[in-house]
Biotite code that builds the C-alpha atoms (Angstrom):
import biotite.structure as struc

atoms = struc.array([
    struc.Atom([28.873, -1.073, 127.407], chain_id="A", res_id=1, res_name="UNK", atom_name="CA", element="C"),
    struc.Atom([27.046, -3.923, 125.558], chain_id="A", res_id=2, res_name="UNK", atom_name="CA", element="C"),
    struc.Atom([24.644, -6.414, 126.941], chain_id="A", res_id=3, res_name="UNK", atom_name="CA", element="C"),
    struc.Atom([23.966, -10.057, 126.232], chain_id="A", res_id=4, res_name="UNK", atom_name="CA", element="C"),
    struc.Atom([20.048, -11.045, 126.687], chain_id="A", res_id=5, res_name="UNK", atom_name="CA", element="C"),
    struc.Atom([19.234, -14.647, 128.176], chain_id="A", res_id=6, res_name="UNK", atom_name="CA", element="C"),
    struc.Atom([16.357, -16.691, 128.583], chain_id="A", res_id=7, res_name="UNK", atom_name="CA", element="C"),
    struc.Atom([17.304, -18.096, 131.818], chain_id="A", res_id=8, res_name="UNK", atom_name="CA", element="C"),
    struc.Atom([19.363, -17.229, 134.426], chain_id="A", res_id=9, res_name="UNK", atom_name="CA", element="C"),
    struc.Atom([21.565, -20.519, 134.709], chain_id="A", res_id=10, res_name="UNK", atom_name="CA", element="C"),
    struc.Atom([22.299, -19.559, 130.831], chain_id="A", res_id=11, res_name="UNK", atom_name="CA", element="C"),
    struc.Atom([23.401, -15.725, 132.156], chain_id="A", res_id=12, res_name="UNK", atom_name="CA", element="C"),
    struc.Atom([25.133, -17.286, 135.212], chain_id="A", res_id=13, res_name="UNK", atom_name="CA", element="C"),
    struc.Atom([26.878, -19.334, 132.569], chain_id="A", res_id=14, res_name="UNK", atom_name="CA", element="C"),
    struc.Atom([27.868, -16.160, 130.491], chain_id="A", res_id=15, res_name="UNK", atom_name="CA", element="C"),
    struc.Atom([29.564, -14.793, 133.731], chain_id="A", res_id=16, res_name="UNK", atom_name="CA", element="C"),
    struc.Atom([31.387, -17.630, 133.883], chain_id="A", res_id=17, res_name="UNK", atom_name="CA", element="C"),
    struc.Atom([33.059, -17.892, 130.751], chain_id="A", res_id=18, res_name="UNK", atom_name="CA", element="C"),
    struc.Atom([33.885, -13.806, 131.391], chain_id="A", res_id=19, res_name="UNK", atom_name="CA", element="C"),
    struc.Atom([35.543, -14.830, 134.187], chain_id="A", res_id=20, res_name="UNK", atom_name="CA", element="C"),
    struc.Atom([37.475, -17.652, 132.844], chain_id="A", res_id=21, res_name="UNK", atom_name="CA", element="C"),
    struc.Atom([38.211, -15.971, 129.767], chain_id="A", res_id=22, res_name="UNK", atom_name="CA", element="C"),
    struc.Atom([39.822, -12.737, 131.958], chain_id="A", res_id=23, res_name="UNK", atom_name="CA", element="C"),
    struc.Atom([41.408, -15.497, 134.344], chain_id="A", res_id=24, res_name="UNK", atom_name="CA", element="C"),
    struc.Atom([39.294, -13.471, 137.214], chain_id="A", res_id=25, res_name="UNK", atom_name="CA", element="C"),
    struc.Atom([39.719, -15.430, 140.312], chain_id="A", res_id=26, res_name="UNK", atom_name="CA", element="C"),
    struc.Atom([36.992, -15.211, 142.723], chain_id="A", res_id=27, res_name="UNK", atom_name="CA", element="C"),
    struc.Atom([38.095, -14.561, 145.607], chain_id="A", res_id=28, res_name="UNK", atom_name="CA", element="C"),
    struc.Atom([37.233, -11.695, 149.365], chain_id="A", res_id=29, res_name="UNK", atom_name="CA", element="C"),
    struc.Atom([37.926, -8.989, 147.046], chain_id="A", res_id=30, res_name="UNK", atom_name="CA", element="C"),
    struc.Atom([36.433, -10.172, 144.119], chain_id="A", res_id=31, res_name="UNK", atom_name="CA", element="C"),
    struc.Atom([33.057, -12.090, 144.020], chain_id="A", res_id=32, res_name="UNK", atom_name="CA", element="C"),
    struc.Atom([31.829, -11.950, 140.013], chain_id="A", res_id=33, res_name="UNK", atom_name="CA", element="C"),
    struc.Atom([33.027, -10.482, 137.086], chain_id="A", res_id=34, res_name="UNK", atom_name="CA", element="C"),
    struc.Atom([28.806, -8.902, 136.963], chain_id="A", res_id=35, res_name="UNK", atom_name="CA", element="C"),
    struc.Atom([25.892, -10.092, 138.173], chain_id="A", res_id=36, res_name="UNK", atom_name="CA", element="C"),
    struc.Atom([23.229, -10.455, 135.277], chain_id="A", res_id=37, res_name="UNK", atom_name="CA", element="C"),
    struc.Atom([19.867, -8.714, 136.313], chain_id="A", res_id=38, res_name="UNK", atom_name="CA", element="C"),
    struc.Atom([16.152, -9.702, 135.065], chain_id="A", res_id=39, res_name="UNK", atom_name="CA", element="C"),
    struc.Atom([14.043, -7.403, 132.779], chain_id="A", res_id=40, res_name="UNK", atom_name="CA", element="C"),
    struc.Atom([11.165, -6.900, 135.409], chain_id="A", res_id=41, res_name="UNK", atom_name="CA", element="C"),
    struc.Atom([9.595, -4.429, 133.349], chain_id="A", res_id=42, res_name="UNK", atom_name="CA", element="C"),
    struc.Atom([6.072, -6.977, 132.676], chain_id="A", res_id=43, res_name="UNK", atom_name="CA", element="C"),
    struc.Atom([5.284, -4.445, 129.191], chain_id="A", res_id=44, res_name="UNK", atom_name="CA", element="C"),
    struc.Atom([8.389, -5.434, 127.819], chain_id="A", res_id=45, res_name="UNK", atom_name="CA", element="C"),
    struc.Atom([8.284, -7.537, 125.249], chain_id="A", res_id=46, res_name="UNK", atom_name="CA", element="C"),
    struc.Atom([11.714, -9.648, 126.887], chain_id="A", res_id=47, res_name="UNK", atom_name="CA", element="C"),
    struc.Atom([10.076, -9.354, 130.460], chain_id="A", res_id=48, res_name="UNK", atom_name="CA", element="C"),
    struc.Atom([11.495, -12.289, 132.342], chain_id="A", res_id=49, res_name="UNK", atom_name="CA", element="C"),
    struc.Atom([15.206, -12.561, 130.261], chain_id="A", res_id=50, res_name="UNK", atom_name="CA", element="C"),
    struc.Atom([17.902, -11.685, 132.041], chain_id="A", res_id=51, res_name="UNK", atom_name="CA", element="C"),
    struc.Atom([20.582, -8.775, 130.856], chain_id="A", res_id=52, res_name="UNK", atom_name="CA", element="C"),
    struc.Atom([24.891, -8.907, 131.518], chain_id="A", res_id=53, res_name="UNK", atom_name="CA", element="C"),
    struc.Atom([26.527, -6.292, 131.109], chain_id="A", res_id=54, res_name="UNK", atom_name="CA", element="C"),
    struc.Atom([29.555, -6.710, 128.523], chain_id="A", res_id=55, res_name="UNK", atom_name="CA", element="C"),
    struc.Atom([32.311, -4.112, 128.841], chain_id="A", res_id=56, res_name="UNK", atom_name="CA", element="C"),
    struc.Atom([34.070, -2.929, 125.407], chain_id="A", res_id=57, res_name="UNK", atom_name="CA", element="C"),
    struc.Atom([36.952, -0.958, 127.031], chain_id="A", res_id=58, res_name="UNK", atom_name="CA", element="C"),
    struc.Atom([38.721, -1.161, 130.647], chain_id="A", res_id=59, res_name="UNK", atom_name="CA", element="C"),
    struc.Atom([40.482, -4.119, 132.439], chain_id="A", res_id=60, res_name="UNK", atom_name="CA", element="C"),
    struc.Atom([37.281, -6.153, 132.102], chain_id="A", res_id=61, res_name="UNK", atom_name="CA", element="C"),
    struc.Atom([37.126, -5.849, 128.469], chain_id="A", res_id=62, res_name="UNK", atom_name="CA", element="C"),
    struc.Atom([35.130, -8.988, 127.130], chain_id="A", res_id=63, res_name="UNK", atom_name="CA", element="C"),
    struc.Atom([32.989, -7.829, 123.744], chain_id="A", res_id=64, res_name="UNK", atom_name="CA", element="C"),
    struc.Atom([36.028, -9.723, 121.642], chain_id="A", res_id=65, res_name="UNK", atom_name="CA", element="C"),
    struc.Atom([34.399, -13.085, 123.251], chain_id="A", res_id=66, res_name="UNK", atom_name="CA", element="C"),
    struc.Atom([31.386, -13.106, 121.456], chain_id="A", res_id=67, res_name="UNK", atom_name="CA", element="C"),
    struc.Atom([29.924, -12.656, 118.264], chain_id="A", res_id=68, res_name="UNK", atom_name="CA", element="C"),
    struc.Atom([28.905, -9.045, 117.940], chain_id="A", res_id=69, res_name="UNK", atom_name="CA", element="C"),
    struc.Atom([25.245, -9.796, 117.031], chain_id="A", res_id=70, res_name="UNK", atom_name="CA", element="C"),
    struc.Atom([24.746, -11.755, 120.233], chain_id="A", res_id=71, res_name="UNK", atom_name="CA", element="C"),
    struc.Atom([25.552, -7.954, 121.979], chain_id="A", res_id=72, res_name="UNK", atom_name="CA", element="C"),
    struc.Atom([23.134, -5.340, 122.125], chain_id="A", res_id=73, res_name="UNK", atom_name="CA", element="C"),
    struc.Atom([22.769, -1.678, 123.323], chain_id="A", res_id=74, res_name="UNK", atom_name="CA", element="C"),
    struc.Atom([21.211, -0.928, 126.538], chain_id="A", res_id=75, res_name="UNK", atom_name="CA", element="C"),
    struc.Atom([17.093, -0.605, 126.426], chain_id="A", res_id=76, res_name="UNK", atom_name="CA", element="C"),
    struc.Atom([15.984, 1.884, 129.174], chain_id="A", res_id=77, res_name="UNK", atom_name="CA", element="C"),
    struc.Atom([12.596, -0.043, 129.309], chain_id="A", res_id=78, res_name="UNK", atom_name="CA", element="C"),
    struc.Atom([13.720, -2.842, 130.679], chain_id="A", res_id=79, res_name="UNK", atom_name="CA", element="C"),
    struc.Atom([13.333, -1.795, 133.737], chain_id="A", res_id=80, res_name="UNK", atom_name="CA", element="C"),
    struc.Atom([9.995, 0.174, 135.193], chain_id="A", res_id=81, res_name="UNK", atom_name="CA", element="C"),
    struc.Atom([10.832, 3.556, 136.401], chain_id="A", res_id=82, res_name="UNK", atom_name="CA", element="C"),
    struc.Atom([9.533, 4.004, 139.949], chain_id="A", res_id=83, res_name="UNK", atom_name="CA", element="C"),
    struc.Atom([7.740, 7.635, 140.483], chain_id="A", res_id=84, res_name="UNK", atom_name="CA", element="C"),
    struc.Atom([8.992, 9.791, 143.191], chain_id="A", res_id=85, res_name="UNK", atom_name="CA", element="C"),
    struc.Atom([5.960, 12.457, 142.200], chain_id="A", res_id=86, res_name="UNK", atom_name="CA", element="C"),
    struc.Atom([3.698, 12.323, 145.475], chain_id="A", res_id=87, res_name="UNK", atom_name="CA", element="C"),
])
C-alpha cells in the first residue's frame, strides 16, 4: 500500500474519483467509494491538516500504475496521534 498526500480534501475527494473511474467502480448499495481519504490530525506533524488515500499496488483495486510514482509515498505512523490506553 502507497499513499497520495493532499492539501485539501476536495483535491483527495478528486483522487478517489479518478480511482474509481479509472477501475470503472460503479457506486452503487454495495459499493460506496473506492477509499475514503483521511486527515493527518496529528497537530506535531509537519503535514498536519493534508489529507492521506490509500493507493493499493496489488489486488482487484490495483491503482499505483495511475500515477507517477513520486506523487506515492509509504505510510508515516505519525500521522496520526496514538491515543494511550495506560490509566
Amino acid at each position: 500500500m502507497k499513499y497520495i498526500i493532499s492539501q485539501s480534501l476536495t483535491h483527495a475527494l478528486s483522487t478517489v474519483s479518478y480511482i474509481e473511474s479509472n477501475l470503472n467502480l460503479v457506486k452503487n448499495k454495495h459499493v460506496t467509494t473506492y477509499a475514503e481519504p483521511e486527515m493527518i490530525s496529528n497537530t506535531s506533524h509537519e503535514l498536519s491538516g493534508h489529507y492521506v488515500t490509500p493507493i493499493a499496488c496489488t489486488g482487484w483495486v490495483k491503482c499505483d500504475q495511475l500515477f507517477d510514482t513520486q506523487q506515492l509515498v509509504d505510510q508515516d505512523f505519525t500521522w496520526f496521534e496514538t491515543i494511550s490506553t495506560d490509566t
